[in-house]
Structure formats: C-alpha cells, structure tokens
C-alpha positions as CSV (number, residue, x, y, z in Angstrom):
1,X,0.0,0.0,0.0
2,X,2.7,2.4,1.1
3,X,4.6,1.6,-2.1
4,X,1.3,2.3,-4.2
5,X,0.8,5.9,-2.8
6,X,4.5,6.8,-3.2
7,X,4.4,5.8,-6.7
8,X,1.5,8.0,-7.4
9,X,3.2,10.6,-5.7
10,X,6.0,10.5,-7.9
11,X,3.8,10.5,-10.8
12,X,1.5,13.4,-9.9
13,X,5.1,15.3,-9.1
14,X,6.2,14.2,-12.6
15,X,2.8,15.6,-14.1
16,X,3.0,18.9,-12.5
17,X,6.7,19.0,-14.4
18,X,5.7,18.5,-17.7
19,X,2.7,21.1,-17.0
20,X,5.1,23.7,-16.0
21,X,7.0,22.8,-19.1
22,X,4.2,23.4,-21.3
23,X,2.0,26.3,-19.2
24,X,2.0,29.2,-21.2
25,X,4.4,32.2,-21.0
26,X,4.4,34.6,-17.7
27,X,6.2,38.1,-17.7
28,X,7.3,40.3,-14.8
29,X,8.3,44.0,-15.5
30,X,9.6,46.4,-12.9
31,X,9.9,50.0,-14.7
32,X,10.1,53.3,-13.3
33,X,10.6,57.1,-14.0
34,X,13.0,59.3,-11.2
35,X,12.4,62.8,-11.7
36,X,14.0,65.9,-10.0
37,X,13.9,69.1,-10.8
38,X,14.4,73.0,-8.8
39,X,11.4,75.4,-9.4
40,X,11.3,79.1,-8.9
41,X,7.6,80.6,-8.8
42,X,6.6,84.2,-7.5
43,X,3.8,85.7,-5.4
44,X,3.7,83.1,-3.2
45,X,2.2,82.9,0.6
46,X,0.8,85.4,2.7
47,X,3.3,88.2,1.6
48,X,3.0,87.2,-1.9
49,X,7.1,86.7,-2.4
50,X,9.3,84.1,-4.3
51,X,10.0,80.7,-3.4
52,X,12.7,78.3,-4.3
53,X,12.4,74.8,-4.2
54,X,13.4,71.2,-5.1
55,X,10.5,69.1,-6.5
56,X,9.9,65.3,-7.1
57,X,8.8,66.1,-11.0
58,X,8.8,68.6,-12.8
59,X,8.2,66.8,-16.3
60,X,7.0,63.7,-14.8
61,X,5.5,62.6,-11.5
62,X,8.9,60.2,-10.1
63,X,7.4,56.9,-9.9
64,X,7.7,52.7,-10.0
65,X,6.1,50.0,-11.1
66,X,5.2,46.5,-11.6
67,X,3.5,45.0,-15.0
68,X,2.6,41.2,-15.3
69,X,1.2,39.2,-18.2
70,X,0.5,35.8,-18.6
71,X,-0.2,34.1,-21.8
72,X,-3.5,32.1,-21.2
73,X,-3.5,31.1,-24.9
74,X,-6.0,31.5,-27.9
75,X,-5.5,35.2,-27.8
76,X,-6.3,35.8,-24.4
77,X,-3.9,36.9,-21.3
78,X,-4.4,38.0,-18.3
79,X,-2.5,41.0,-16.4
80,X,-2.0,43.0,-13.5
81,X,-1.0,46.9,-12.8
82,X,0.5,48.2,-9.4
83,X,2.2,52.1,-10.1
84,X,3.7,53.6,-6.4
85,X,4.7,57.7,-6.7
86,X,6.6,59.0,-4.9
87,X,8.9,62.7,-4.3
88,X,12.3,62.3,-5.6
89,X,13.8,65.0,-3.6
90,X,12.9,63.5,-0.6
91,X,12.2,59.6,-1.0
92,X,8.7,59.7,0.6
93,X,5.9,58.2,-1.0
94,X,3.6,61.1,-2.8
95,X,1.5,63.3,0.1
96,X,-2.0,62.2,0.5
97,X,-2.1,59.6,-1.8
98,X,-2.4,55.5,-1.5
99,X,0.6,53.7,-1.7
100,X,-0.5,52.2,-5.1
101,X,-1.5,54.7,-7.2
102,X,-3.1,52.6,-10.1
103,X,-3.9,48.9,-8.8
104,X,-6.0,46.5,-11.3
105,X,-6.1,43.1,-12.5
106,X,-7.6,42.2,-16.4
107,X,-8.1,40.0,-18.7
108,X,-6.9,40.8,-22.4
109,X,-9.3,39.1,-25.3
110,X,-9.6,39.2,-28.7
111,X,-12.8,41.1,-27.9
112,X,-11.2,43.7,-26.3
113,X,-9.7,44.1,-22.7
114,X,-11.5,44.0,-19.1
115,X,-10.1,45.8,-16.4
116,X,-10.9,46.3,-12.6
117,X,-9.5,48.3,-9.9
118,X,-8.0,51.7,-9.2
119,X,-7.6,53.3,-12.9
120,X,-7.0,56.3,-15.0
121,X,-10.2,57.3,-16.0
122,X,-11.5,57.5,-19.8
123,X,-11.0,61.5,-19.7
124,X,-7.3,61.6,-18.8
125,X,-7.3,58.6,-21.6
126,X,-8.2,60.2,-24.6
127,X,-6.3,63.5,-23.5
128,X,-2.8,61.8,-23.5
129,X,-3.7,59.4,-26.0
130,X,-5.0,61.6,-28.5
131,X,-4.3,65.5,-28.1
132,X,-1.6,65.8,-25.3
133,X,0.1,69.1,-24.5
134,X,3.5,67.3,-25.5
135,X,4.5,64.3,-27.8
136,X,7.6,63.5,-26.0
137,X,5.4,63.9,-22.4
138,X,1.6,63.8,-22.1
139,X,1.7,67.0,-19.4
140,X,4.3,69.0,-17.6
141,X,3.7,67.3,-13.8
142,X,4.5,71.0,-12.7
143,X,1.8,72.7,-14.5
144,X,-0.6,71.0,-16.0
145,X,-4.2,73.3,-16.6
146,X,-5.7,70.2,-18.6
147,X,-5.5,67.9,-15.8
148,X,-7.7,69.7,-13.5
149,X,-10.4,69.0,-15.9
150,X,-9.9,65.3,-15.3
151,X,-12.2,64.7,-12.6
152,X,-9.2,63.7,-10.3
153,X,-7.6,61.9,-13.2
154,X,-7.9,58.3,-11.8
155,X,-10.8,56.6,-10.3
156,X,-11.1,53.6,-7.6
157,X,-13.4,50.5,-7.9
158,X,-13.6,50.7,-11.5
159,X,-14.6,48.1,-14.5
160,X,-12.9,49.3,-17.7
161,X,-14.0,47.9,-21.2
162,X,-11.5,48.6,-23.8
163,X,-11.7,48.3,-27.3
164,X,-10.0,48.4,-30.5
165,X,-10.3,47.8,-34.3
166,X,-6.9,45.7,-35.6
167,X,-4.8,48.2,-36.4
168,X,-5.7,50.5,-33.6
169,X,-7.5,53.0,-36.1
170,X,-9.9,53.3,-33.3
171,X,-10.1,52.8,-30.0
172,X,-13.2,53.3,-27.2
173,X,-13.1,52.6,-23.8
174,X,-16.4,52.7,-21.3
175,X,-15.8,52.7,-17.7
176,X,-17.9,52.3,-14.5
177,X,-17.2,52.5,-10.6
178,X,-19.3,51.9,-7.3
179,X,-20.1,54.7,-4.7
180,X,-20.1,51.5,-2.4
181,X,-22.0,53.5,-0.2
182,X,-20.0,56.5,0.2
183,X,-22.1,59.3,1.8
184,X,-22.4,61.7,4.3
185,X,-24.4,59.9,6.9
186,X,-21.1,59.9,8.7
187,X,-21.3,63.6,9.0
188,X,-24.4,64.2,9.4
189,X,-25.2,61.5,12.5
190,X,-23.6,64.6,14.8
191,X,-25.6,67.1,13.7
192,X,-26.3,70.0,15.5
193,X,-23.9,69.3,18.2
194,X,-20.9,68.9,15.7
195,X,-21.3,72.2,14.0
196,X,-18.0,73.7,15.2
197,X,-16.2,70.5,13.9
198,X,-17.8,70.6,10.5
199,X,-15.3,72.5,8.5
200,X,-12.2,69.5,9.8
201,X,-14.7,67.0,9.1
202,X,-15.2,67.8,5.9
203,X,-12.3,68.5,4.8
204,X,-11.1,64.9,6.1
205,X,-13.7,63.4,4.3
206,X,-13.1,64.9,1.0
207,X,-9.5,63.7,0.9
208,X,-10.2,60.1,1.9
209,X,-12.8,60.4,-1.5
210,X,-10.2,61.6,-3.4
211,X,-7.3,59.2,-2.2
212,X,-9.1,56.2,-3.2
213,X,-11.9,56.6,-1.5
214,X,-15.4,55.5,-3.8
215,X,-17.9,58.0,-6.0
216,X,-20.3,56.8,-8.5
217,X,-18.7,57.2,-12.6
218,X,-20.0,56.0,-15.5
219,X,-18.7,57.4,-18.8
220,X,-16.2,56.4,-22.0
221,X,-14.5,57.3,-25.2
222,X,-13.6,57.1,-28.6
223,X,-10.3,57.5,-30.8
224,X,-9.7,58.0,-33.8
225,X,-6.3,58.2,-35.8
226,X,-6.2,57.0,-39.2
227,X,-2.5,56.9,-39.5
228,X,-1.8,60.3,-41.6
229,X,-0.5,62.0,-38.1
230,X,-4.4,63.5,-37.7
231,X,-5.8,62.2,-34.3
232,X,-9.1,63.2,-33.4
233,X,-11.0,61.9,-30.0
234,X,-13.6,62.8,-27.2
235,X,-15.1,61.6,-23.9
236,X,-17.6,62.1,-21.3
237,X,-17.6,60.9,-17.7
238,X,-20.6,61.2,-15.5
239,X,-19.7,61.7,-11.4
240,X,-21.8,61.1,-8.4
241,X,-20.1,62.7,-5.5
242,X,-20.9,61.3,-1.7
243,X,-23.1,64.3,-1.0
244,X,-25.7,63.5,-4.7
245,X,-24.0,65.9,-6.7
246,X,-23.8,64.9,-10.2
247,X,-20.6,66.7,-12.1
248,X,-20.9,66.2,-15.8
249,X,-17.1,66.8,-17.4
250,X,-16.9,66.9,-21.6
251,X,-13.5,66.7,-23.6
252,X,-13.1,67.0,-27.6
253,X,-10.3,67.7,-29.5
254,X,-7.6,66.4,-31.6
255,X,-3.4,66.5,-33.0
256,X,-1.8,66.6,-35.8
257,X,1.6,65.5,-37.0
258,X,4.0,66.4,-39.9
259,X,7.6,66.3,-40.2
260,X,9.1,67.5,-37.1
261,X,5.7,69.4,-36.3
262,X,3.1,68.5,-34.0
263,X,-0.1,70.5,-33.2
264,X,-2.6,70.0,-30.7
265,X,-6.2,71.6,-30.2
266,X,-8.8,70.6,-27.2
267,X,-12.1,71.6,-24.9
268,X,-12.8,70.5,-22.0
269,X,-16.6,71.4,-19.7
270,X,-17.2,70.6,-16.1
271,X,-20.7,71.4,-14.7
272,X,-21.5,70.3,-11.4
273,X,-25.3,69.9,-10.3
274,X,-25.8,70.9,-6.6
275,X,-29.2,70.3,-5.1
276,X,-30.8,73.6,-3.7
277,X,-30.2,73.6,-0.1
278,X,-32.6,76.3,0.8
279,X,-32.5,75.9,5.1
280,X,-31.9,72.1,5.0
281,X,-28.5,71.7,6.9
282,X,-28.3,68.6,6.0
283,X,-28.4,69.4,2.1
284,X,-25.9,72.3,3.5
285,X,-23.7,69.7,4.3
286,X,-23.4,67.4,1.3
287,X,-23.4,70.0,-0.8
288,X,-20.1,71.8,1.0
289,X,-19.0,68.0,0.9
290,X,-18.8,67.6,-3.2
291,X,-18.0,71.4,-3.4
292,X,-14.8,70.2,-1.1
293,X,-14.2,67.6,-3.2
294,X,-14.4,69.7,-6.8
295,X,-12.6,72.1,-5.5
296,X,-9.5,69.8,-5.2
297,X,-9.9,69.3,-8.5
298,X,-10.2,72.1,-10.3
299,X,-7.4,73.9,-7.6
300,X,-3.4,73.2,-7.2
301,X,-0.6,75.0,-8.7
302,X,0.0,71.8,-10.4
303,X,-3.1,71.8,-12.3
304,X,-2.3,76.4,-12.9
305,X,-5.6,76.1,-11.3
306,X,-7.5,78.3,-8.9
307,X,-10.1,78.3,-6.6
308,X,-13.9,77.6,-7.4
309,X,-15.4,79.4,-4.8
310,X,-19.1,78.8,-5.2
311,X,-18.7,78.9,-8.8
312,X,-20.6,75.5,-10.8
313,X,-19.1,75.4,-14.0
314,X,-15.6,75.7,-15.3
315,X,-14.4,75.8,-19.1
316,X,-11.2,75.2,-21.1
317,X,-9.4,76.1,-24.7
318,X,-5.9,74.4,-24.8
319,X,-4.1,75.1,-27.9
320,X,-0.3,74.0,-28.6
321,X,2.5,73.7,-31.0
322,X,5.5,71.7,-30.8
323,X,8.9,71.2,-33.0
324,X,11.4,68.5,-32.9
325,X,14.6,70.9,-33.3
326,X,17.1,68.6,-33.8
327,X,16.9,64.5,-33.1
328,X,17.6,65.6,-29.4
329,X,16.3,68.6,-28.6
330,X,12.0,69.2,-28.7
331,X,10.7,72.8,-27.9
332,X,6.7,73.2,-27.2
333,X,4.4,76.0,-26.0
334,X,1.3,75.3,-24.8
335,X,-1.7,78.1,-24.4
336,X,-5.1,77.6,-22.4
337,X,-8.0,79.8,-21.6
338,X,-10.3,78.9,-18.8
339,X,-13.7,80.5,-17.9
340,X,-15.3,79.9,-14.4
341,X,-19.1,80.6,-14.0
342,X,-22.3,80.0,-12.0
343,X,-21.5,81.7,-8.9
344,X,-24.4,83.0,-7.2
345,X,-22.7,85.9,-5.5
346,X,-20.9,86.6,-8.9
347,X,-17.4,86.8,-7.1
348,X,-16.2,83.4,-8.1
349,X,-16.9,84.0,-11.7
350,X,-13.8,84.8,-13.7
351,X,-11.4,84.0,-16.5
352,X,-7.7,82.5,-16.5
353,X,-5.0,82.7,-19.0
354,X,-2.3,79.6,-18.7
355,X,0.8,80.0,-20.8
356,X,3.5,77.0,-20.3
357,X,7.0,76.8,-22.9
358,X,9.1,73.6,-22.3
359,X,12.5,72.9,-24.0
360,X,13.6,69.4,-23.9
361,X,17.2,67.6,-24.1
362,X,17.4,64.0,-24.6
363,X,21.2,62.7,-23.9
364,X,19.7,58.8,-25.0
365,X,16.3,57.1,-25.1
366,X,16.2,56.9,-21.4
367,X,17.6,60.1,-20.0
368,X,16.6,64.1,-20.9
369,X,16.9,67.2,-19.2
370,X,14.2,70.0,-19.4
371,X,13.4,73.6,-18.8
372,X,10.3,75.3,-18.3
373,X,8.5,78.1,-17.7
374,X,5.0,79.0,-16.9
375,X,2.5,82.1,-16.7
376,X,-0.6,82.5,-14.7
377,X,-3.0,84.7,-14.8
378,X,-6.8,85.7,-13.4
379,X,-9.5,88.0,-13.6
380,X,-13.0,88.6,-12.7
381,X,-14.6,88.4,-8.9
382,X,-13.2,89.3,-5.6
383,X,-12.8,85.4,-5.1
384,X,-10.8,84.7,-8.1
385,X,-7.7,83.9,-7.2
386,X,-5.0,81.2,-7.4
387,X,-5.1,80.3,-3.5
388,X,-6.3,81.3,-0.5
389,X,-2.9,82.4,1.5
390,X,-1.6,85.0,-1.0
391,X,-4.7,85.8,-2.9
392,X,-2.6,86.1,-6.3
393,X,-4.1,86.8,-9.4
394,X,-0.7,86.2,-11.2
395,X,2.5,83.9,-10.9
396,X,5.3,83.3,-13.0
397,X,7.2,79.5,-12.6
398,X,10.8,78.0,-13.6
399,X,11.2,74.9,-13.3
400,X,14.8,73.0,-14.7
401,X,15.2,69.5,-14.2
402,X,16.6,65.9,-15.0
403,X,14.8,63.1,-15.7
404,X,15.4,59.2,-16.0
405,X,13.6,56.3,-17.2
406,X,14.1,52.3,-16.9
C-alpha cells in the first residue's frame, strides 16, 4: 500500500513537471521614471514673495512599477498593474495619496480588454492618447491646466471595457465604478452638536474620496487616428459625488503631426449639479462636501488652477504647437484659456490665461533634461484667485530638471 501511494506521488510530481513545461508564458516587468527638478515661482504665501524649491517632478511625476502578463492562450492573457509615486527630492511616497496609485487586474481578449480596480479614467485617456500638451510627455507634472479638468484623473473601484479595431485605427473605452455607499451619513449622524467640527470634518472626508476613496462614474471614449499623423477623440464621464452631486465633465479635441511638427487643439466642460439647499442643513452639508471635493480638482498650482469658490461650471481652450529641433532637442508652447461661471454671488466667476513653454534635451532614449516656464493669470470676482494664503491673481514658474527612465 505504502509503495502504491508513493508511486503515485512520484507521478503526480512528474505531471506537474511536464505542465510547467508546457503552461503558457508569464512576464514580470519592474519600470520606473526618477524625476527631479528645482522650481522658482513668485507671489507666493501670505506676503505674496518668491520661493525656491526642489521638486519630485517637474516633467514627470517620479514613480515605479510593476506590470505582469501571462499568456492564457488563444489570444487571451491576463494581467496585472501596481504604479507607487513618490517625491524624488525626498524619498517619501507622494503626500495624500495611496501607496498604489493605479492597482487593477484584467483580462486581455480578442474582444477587447476588461479591467478592474483603481484606474485612469476615460477622460485623462483620450487627453494623453489623442491631443496631449506634448509628444515627448503627455503633461508637464508641474503645470498641468488640462488635468484639473480630469475629474481627479484616476478613479477607484472601477470596470474598464476597452476596445480596439486591428490596427488601432480606433479605440473606445467605457468605464464604471461603485459609490459602495459612500455618503455623508457619517457627517451628518452629529448634527447639530458637531457644527463647530464641520469644517475639519469635511475636509477629512473629502481627501479620503479623493485618495481612493469610492464615488459613482460611468462614462467612455472614442479615438480616432487613421494613421496620416491627424488624431481626433472625445469623452464624457458622469460623477456622483458622496453628497448626490452629479458633475458632468466633456472633452473633444484632436493633434496633428507632420515632419518635425506637432499640433494640438482641445475643450474640455465641467458642470457640477448641486441640489438647492434652501435651510436644509443637512443638504448644506453634502453639498459643502462635493464642493470640497471639486474644489480639489479644479485647484493646485500643479493643475495652474485656482479656486472655485461657489462657482458650478468651469471651461477650457488648450491650444499648442511643438517642434522636434534637432533629433535631441524638442521645444513646445502650450496656451489655455479657462472661464469659471455659475456663482451666485458673482465673485467666483472669472477668466484664467495659462501660458506653459518647455524645452527638452534628450542625452539617450532613457535620459533628458528640461526647462520650463509657466505664466498664470486671473481675472474677474473678488474670489478669483490662485489660493487662499496669497490671494494672487498672477505667478510666473521656472522649473529646470533631470529626468530618467528604466
């Protein structure tokens, strides 16, 4: 008997052998980008004066990750995503944001690819895929106007359908993600004996949305490129914030490229849909929530932004040009007009003039140095301006840095 079960040991071990022989190909990739660079911007703080500084990207957010695909055969594989960033100039992982940035597993068909997990979202898709600022990089990670139309750029609990014709004339993608009960019920159990803890408690709440927390999306794309350097594409994503505010967000444009030329054209609408509060505190309170949390999207230096206020609706022309100097050198300039509107006291509403020129060196395939610089500038109501501590209506940035990839 013993003999027997040893025997069929050694056959089930010499089974699994020849399936690991034969079980289809598996591939681990570890990649990254380090990116430092020193920026000098003006009117900065409370005394609106300059400030020098080293940052962890200023062409490229620094970052690492891993990429795995397995061969599952007859056209199918499946694969998995994990992207950590972090701040080169001081090692830490990026502030206020999960430790995986993008996190999802798929499945690859001939049908088209299924995706699920933390993901960039079909409106930052069709942007860098189809009518980015830069051919060389999608965005300057410094100052990057287009991205604060993004609706935060990446979304959690998402299912992503992707699909393309054979030679990748076009290319859709339609996306989905669960609120999984995200609301303010949390907030509002207190109420009115929380009231002076509010403002905190908002705030805290609108962060752990944005850094992967869960809000409601459903929305997707289309691509175009026919393969005579004209790229045309557009998208729509639909957002249910915690609080029942639906934010609507629109992007069309396209590029063109010829000889050393590239040319780029986009719009881009957000329209957020708050519920009258009236004298409903409760209505008061998700309301401030989602305003909290579209606030942080549409404000940053990074994104040239500034402050909603109480404004609803915030548009955006981007216009660019870039030429391919030499084999080495690229130099671009990038223009975009924004126009904020539907406050009710009429001091939110304003206009914004972004201005971004970028000169790029590449020393080999995987290493280039860069200089920048960048122009803001506001107008309209009292509350238009680019942040709350200085209150600027203007700032100037120069950002020079070295960047790596492998």
């Amino acid at each position: 008997m013993q003999k027997n079960i040893i025997v069929a040991a050694l056959a089930l071990c010499g089974a699994g052998a020849a399936m690991a022989q034969t079980a289809p190909a598996s591939k681990v990739e570890l990649w990254g980008i380090v990116d430092a660079a020193v920026r000098h911007t003006n009117n900065e703080g409370v005394g609106q004066k300059s400030k020098t500084e080293m940052i962890g990207g200023g062409m490229s957010q620094s970052r690492w990750g891993i990429n795995v695909t397995e061969d599952l055969g007859g056209g199918n594989t499946a694969l998995v995503v994990l992207e950590n960033r972090f701040d080169a100039d001081a090692g830490n992982s990026a502030v206020n944001a999960p430790f995986f940035q993008l996190a999802h597993v798929g499945l690859q068909t001939p049908y088209g690819r299924l995706t699920a997990g933390r993901q960039w979202n079909v409106l930052f898709d069709v942007v860098t895929s189809t009518y980015a600022s830069f051919p060389y990089s999608p965005y300057m990670e410094a100052y990057k106007p287009e991205l604060g139309m993004a609706m935060g750029a990446r979304t959690s609990n998402m299912l992503k359908y992707t699909f393309a014709t054979q030679d990748r004339s076009l290319v859709g993608s339609l996306q989905y993600s669960f609120d999984e009960n995200n609301d303010t019920k949390d907030i509002e159990a207190g109420l009115p004996g929380n009231a002076a803890q509010l403002p905190a408690l908002i705030g805290a709440k609108a962060l752990s949305t944005i850094n992967g927390g869960a809000w409601k999306t459903v929305g997707g794309y289309l691509r175009y490129a026919p393969g005579n350097g004209l790229a045309v594409g557009g998208g729509y994503l639909r957002s249910t914030l915690p609080g029942g505010t639906d934010v609507d967000a629109w992007t069309l444009g396209g590029s063109y490229r010829t000889g050393p030329w590239y040319l780029t054209a986009g719009y881009g609408l957000n329209k957020a849909k708050f519920t009258a509060a009236g004298a409903n505190p409760i209505q008061t309170i998700r309301n401030q929530l989602d305003g909290a949390i579209l606030g942080v999207f549409w404000a940053g230096q990074t994104n040239g932004g500034f402050v909603p206020g109480d404004a609803d609706k915030r548009q955006m022309v981007k216009l660019g040009v870039g030429y391919q100097a030499t084999p080495q050198l690229n130099v671009g300039l990038h223009y975009f007009h924004g126009k904020q509107s539907g406050s009710a006291t009429g001091l939110s509403n304003g206009k914004a003039n972004f201005v971004v020129a970028v000169a790029d060196y590449a020393f080999s395939k995987r290493t280039d140095a860069y200089v920048g610089i960048d122009n803001t500038r506001l107008s309209g109501g009292d509350n238009v301006y680019l942040d709350a501590a200085s209150k600027a209506r203007s700032r100037t940035g120069f950002t020079i840095g070295l960047r790596h990839r492998f």
